[in-house]
C-alpha positions as CSV (number, residue, x, y, z in Angstrom):
1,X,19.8,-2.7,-16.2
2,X,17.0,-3.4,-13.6
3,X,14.7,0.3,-13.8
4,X,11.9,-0.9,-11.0
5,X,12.9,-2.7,-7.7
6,X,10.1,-3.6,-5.7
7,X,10.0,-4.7,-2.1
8,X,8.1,-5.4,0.8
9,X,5.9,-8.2,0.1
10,X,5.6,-11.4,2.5
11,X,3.1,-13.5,4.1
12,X,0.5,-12.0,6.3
13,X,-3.0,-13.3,8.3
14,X,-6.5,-11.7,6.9
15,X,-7.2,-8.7,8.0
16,X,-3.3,-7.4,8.2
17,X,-1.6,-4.7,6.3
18,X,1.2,-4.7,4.1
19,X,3.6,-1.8,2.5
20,X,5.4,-2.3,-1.1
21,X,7.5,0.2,-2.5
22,X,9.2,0.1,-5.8
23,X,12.4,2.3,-6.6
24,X,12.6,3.4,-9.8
25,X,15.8,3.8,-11.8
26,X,14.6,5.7,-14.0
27,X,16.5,9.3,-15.2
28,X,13.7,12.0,-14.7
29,X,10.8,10.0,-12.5
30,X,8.4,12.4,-12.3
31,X,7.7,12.3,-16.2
32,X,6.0,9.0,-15.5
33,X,2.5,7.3,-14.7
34,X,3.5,4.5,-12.3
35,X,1.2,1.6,-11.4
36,X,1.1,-1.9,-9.3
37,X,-0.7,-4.8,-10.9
38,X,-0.8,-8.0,-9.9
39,X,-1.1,-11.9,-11.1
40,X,-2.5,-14.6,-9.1
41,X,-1.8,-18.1,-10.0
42,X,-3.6,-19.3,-12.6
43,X,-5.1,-15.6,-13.3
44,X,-4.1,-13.3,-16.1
45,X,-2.2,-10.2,-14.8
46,X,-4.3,-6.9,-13.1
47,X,-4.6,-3.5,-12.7
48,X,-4.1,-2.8,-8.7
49,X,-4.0,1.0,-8.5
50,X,-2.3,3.7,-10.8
51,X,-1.1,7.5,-10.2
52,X,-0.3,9.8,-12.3
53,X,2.5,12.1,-12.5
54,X,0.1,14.6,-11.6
55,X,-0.7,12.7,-8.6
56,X,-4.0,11.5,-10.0
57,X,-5.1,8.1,-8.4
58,X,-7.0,5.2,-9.7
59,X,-7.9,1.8,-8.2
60,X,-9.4,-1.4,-8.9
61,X,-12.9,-1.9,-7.4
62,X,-11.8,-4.9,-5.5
63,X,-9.0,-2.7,-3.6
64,X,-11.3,0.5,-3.1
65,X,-11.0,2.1,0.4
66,X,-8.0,-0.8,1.6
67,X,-5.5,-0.2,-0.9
68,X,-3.7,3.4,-1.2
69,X,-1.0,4.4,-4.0
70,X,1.6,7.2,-3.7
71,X,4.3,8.7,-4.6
72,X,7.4,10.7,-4.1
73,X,9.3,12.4,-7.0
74,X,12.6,13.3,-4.7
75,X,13.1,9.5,-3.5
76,X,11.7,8.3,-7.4
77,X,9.5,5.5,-5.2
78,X,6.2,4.5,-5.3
79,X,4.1,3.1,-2.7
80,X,1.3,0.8,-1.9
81,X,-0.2,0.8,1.1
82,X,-2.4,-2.2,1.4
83,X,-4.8,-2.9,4.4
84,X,-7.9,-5.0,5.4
85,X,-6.3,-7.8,3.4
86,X,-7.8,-11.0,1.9
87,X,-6.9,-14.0,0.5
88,X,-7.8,-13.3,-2.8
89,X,-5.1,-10.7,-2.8
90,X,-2.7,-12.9,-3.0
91,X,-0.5,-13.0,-5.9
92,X,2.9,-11.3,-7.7
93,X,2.5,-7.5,-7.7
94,X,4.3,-5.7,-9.9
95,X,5.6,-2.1,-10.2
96,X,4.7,-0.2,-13.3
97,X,6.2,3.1,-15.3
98,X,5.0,4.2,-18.3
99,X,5.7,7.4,-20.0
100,X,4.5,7.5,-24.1
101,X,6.3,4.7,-25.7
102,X,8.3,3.6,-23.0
103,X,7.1,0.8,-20.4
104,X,8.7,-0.5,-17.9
105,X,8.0,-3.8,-15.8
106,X,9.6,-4.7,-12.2
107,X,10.3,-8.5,-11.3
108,X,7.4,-8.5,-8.9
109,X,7.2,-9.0,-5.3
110,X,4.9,-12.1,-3.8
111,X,2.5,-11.4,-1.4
112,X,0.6,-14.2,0.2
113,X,-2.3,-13.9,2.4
114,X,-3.2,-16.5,5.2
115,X,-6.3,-17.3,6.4
């Protein structure tokens, strides 16, 4: 049973924005820290942003002030807004959802950025 379904990646020119969301199948949602990470080719896999399920946000220094991760506990989604985008963004990301010993892992979503 697939628990995290992400969508919304593509190809897009420098500078453009982008929109993943991930549904989560998961039975109570808001009991979770979610995350996206991400894995270039070549490159091991990487933190991209994380929030709580108190809503507390965290990003990588390399997305600061483009990238934006949130939430909504009703639809069980989580979104990344991404913006001002490069090519070095461009990679599989991957939804996130932990909660103590569970961990769960989406199939990723490729995002490619074109200069």
């Amino acid at each position: 049973q697939v628990q995290l379904v992400e969508s919304g990646g593509g190809l897009v020119q420098v500078g453009g924005s982008l929109r993943l969301s991930c549904a989560a199948h998961l039975y109570i949602f808001g009991i979770y820290d979610m995350g996206w990470y991400r894995q270039a080719p070549g490159k091991q896999r990487e933190l991209v942003a994380t929030i709580t399920r108190g809503d507390s946000a965290n990003y990588a220094d390399s997305v600061k002030g483009r990238f934006t991760i949130s939430r909504d506990n009703a639809k069980r989604t989580v979104t990344l807004q991404m913006s001002s985008l490069k090519p070095e963004d461009t990679a599989i990301y991957y939804c996130n959802a932990v909660y103590e010993n569970s961990e769960y892992w989406g199939q990723g979503t490729q995002v490619t950025v074109s200069s």
